[in-house]
C-alpha angles and dihedrals in degrees: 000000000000125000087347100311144114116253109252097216093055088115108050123086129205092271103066109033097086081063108050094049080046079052096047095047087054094057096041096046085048082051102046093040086048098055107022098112109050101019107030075198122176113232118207118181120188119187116252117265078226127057118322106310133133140226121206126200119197110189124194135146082215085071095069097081087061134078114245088248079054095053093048084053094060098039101050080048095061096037095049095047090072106007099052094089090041126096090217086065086069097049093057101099090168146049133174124180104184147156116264080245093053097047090048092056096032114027100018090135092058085083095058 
């Protein structure tokens, strides 16, 4: 436990670390390359206190002009266009498309 909280890698072995962070890097370099050239957003993806799911945080000041239904929109539509077919894509359980200022109120600890 640190700072009161479960460690969020409790449930994954040896085994299968080396793929998850193979797994992480996919879905942050389909989000980067979908949205590099309008967003420059940082992606940060945690694994999920429950199973072995993943969040996934997408952080750009560009986002601040859309509606958060908006910001869903664009970045399903990057994700989906290299990560569908993937089996990654079904263990993504959420996704958060915000502004830096946002992050830093909201998901700071994400960072950690």
């Amino acid at each position: 436990m640190r700072n009161g909280m479960p460690n969020p890698f409790r449930h994954f072995t040896m085994r299968n670390i080396m793929d998850k962070h193979q797994s992480i890097a996919k879905i942050k370099q389909a989000i980067l390359e979908g949205l590099k050239d309008s967003f420059e957003p940082e992606v940060f993806v945690r694994p999920s206190h429950v199973a072995d799911y993943l969040h996934v945080f997408i952080v750009s000041d560009a986002f601040e002009k859309y509606s958060l239904m908006k910001r869903h929109k664009i970045v399903e539509q990057a994700m989906k266009e290299s990560l569908y077919d993937d089996p990654i894509y079904s263990k993504i359980t959420l996704v958060m498309p915000v502004t830096k200022e946002e992050f830093n109120e909201t998901y700071a600890y994400v960072r950690e």
